[in-house]
N, C-alpha and C positions, 0 to 999 in steps of 0.2 A: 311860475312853476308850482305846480301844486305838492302838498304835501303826501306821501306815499308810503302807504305799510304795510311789507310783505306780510302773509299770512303766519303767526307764531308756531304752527304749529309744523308749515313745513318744515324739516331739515332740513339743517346745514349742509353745504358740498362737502361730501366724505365721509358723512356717519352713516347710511346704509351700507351694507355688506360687510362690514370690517368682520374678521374672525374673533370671534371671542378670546380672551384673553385671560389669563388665571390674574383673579385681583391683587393688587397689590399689597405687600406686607404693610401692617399696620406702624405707622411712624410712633417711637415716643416722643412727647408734645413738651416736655418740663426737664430741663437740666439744670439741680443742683445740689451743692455741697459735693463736687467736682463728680458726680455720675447722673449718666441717664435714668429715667423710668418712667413708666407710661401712665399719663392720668385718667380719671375715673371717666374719661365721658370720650365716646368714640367718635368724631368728625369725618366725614365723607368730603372730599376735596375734587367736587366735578369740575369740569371745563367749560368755561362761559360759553365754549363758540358749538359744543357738540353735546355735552352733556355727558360724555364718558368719566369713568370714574379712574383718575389722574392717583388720587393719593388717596387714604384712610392715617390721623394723626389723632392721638389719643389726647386730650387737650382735658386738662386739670378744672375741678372746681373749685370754690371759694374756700371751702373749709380742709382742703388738700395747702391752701401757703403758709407756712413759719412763719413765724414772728421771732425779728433777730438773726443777726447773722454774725458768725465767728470772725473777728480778729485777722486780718490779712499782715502778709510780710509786706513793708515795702518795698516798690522795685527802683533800682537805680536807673536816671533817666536815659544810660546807655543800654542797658536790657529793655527798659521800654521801647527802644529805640528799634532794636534787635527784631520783637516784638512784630514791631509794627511791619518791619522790613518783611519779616518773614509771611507774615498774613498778605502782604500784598501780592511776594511772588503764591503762594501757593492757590489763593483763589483764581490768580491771572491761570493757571495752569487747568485751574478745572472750570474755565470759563464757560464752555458749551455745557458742561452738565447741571451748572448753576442757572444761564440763562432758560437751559428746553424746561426747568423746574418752572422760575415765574412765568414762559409764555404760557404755561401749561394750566397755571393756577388762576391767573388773571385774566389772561387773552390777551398780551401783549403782544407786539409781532417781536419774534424771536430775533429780529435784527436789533431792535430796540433796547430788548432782554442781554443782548450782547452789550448795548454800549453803556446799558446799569450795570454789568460786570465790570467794566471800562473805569467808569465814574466812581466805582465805588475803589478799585485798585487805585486809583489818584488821589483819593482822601487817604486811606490806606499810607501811600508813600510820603505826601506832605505834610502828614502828622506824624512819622517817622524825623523829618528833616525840620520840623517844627517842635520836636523836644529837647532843645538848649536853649529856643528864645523865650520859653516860658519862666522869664526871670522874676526878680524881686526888685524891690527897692534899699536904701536905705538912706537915714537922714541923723544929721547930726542935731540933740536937742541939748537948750542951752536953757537953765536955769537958775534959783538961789544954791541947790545942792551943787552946783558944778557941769560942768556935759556929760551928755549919756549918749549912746549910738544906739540909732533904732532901727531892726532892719525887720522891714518887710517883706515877708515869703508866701506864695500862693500854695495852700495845702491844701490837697483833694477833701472833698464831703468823702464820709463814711459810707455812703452810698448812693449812686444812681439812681431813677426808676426811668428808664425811656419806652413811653408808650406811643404805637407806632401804626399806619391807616395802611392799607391797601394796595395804594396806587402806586407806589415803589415800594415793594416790602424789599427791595437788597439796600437798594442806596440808603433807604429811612434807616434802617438798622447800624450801617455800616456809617454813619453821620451820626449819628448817636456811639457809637461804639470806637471810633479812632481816635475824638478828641476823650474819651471818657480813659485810654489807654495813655494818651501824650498826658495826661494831667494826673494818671494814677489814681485814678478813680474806679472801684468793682461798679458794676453796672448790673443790674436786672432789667431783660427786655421781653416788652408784654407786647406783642405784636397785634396786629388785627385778628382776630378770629377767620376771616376769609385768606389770611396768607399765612396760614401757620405753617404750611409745607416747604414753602421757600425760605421760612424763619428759620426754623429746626434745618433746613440742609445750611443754610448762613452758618451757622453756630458751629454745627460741625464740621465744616471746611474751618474755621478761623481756631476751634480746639485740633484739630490734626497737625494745623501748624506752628503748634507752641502759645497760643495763648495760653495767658496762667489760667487754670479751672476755678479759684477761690476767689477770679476776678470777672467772672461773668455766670450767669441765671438768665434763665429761658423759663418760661411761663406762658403755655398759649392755654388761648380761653375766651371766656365774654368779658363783658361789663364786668360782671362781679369778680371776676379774677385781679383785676386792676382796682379796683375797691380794697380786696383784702388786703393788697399788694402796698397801696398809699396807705394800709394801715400799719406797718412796721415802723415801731418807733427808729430801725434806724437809717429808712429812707430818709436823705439830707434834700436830696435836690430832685425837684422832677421835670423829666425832659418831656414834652407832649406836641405834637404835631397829629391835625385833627381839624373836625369843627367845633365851632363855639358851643355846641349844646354839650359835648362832650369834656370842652374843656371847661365849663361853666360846675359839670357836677363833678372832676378832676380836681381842679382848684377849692371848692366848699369842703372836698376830701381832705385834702393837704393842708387846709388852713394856713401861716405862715410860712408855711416852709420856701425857700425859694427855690424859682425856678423860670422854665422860657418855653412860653405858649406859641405854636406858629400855626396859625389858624386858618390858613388862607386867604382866597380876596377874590372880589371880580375884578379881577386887574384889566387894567385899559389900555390900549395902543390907542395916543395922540397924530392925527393925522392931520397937519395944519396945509396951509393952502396952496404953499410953497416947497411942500414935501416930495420928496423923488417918490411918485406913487409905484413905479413897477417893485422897486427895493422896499418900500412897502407893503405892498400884497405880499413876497415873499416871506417876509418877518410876520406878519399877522398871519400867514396860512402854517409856518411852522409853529405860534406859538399857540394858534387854537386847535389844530388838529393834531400835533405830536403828541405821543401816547392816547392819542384818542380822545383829548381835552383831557384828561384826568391827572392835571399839573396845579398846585395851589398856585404857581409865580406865572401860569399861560396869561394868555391872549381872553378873555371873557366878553369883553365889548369893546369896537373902536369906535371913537369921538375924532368923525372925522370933520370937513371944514366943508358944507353945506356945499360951496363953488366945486369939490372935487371929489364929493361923497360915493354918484351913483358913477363917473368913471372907477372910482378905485373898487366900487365894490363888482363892476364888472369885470376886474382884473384879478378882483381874489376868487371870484367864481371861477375864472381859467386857470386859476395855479389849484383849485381843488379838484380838476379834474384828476390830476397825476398821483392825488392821493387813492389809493387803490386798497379797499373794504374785500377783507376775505382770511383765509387760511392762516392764526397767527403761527404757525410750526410752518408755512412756506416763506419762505425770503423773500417775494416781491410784495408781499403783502405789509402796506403801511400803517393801516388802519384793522384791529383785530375787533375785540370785542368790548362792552363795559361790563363792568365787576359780574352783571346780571341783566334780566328782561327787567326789572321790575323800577334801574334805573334809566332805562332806556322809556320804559313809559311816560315815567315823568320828565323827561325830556320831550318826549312827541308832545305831551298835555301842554307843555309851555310853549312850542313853537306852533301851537296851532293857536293859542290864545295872542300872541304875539302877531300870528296872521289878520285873525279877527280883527284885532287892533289898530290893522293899516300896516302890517309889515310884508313882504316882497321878498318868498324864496327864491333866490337867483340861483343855488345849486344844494344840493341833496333832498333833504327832506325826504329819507328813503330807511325802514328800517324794517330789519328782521332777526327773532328772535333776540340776544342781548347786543346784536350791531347797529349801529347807526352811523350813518354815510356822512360825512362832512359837508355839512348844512352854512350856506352862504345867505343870510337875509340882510336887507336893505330897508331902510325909513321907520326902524325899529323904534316905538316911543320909549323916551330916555326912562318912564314907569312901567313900565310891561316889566313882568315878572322874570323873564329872560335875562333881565341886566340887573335886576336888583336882587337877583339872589346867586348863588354860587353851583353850577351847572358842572358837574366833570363829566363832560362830554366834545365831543368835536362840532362845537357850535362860534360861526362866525358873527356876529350880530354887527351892523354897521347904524349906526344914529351919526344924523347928521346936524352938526350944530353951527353956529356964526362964528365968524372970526374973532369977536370980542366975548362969546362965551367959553371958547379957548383958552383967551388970553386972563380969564375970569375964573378957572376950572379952581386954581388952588383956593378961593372964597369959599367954597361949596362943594370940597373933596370931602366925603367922609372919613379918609383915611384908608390905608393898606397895605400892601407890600412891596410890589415896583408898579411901574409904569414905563413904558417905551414912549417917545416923544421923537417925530419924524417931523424936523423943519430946519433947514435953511439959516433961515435968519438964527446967528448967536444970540443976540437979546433977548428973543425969546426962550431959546434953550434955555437961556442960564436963569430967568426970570421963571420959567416953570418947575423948572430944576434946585432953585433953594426954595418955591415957595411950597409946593405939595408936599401935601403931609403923608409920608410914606415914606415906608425905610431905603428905596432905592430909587432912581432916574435913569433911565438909560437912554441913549441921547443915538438916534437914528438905527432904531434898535427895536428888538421888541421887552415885552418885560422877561420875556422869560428865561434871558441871559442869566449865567451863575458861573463861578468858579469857586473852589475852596477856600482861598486865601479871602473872599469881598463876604465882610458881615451881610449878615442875610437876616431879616427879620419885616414884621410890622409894627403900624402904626395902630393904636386905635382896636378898630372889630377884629385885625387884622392880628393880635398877640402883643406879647410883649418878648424882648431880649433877643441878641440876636445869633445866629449859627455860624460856625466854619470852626477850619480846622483851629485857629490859633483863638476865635472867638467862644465857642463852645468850652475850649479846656479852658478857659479863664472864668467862665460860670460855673464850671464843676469842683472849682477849689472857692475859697475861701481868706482874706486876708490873716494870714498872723504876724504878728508884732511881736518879734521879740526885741527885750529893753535893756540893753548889758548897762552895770553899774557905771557909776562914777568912779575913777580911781580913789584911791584910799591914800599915795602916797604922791609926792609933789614929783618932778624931772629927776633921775639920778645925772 
């Protein structure tokens, strides 16, 4: 199948004729010292899929952020708790008005935009029901003075910075922002500049519902707004999900300070030879095409097993028929748009260089203006630039390798975030599974399985430290020790 590109410049189904419509009021882009107000630089918030103009958000400059921040009350971990309860019912409540926001900003399909409302109410609730096991320790010390009791307690950093990308602007936010609440931590969030309108409506559905204001800062902007941001001496900890170029000059920012890098990956589905391949296609067609590939933990490249390569890849080519490219504000629409045209080009550039190369588009390879159809190639070389670099797009790449390069993969993983591993035999599960160097396995699965409660991170290019409800609040405190005396007087 040859590869195919609608012409850019026609229009999307829907944007001729619409009636014009009076623009929309201009959002304030910056919430702090518990009030709104509008930063100095005005942001146009168009629609990847039509080009209409969605939102206008006033987004802050560099020399607009403080330095220092006032002294918070602490909250008791049943108000926290309260807290959390509460943020969960009231966003659940204004779910459609939060989802038509990111379908609108992103070109997510709006069903999707619903289950990021979903996802994010269930971090929401488990860190609610997760704020009394964030306990301590303690230990009895015995020396020439006598014993002392030492008890160890997790106390919050003085402050957050969670800087946050695009492709989920509710969940990223909302996963930075629950555990930063279970662990009593103020939080500042510097969102992507392309989602600052779902960021700002985030913020203010989670302050209508009683979040404390003295415990959360909103900050949209560029680069240099997160520059100034990591310049407050008293950001403690900084949360960053992102790529490595970003987190490369985040981190030279922050020097010492700690914190948990999740960088993404070309994460792999394992297809060994012995793998049920229909329940395979299925797993690799959800985790390379849902949101459109624009997932760090998806589907990027499968390594399948030479003997059963171009069957499976002729089976993900039929399950990507049902994926349906179109209107993301209509409901049957599975596939919307990506962020822009201009990532969708470099996506065409690499699957046509990947053709070059000997590779075999089995289905899409079809795009117009920022869409792109869910693209199935086959006999893809394991160097082509398609697999060795980080694609968020709805790209299936299948390379086929030998059964003892499988069984060889962890020698020569460079490391990442999960992996999905589709095989039969237990020996190998469990032999792949403690040997790759990666923070997850998932075992007849794809990678791109999550839940709240399962650490989530990488290995390697991949980040460091890792995510979830009970895991994130334990990197946003801090050990302290406290050391009570020895007695002074013997048994009465």
């Amino acid at each position: 199948m040859s590869v195919v590109a609608h012409p850019t410049d026609e229009p999307n189904p829907g944007r001729p004729g619409a009636p014009a419509q009076e623009p929309p009021p201009v959002r304030p882009g910056v919430f702090e010292n518990g009030s709104w107000r509008h930063g100095e630089l005005l942001h146009e918030v168009r629609s990847p899929y039509d080009g209409r103009l969605v939102a206008t958000v006033s987004h802050a400059s560099a020399r607009e952020v403080p330095r220092g921040h006032r002294p918070v009350r602490a909250l008791a971990a049943a108000d926290r708790a309260r807290v959390l309860r509460d943020c969960a019912e009231g966003l659940e409540a204004r779910k459609a008005e939060m989802a038509a926001s990111v379908s609108a900003e992103i070109g997510m399909p709006v069903t999707d935009a619903e289950k990021e409302v979903d996802r994010a109410v269930r971090w929401l609730q488990l860190a609610a029901e997760a704020v009394h096991h964030l306990d301590g320790t303690s230990t009895r010390l015995s020396g020439p003075g006598g014993d002392r009791l030492a008890v160890t307690t997790p106390q919050p950093y003085r402050r957050v910075l969670a800087i946050t990308p695009y492709n989920r602007p509710l969940a990223q936010l909302i996963v930075k922002v629950a555990p930063a609440m279970l662990a009593g931590a103020p939080i500042t969030l510097k969102p992507s500049e392309r989602a600052g309108a779902s960021a700002a409506l985030a913020v203010g559905i989670l302050l209508d519902c009683g979040y404390p204001p003295e415990y959360l800062s909103l900050w949209t902007g560029g680069p240099d707004v997160a520059r100034a941001l990591l310049a407050d001496p008293a950001t403690d900890f900084v949360a960053f999900t992102g790529g490595a170029r970003g987190a490369a000059a985040v981190s030279a920012t922050a020097g010492p300070r700690p914190g948990c890098y999740e960088l993404g990956d070309v994460g792999a589905l394992v297809v060994c030879a012995d793998a049920d391949l229909p329940a395979a296609a299925r797993a690799a067609a959800q985790g390379a095409f849902g949101n459109a590939g624009q997932s760090c933990r998806g589907v990027k490249r499968i390594l399948a097993a030479h003997e059963v390569a171009e069957e499976f890849a002729h089976l993900l080519a039929e399950e990507s028929a049902a994926w349906r490219v179109g209107d993301p504000a209509e409901r049957g629409t599975r596939i919307g748009t990506l962020i822009d045209a201009d990532a969708v080009a470099r996506v065409r550039t690499a699957v046509e260089a990947a053709v070059t190369g000997g590779a075999e588009v089995m289905a899409g390879g079809e795009y117009r203006g920022a869409q792109c159809w869910p693209t199935v190639l086959n006999n893809v070389d394991p160097q082509a630039r398609l697999v060795t670099e980080e694609f968020l797009a709805p790209l299936a790449p299948v390379i086929a390798l030998t059964d003892r390069a499988l069984d060889d993969l962890p020698d020569s993983y460079p490391g990442g975030l999960q992996v999905g591993v589709f095989t039969r035999d237990l020996d190998r599960a469990m032999n792949l599974a403690q040997r790759l160097p990666v923070g997850t396995v998932v075992l007849n699965d794809g990678p791109q399985y999550d839940h709240p409660l399962a650490p989530f991170g990488g290995v390697g290019h991949s980040g460091h430290g890792r995510e979830g409800v009970l895991s994130s609040a334990r990197n946003m405190c801090f050990a302290k020790t406290i050391v009570f005396p020895a007695p002074t007087e013997g048994p009465r």
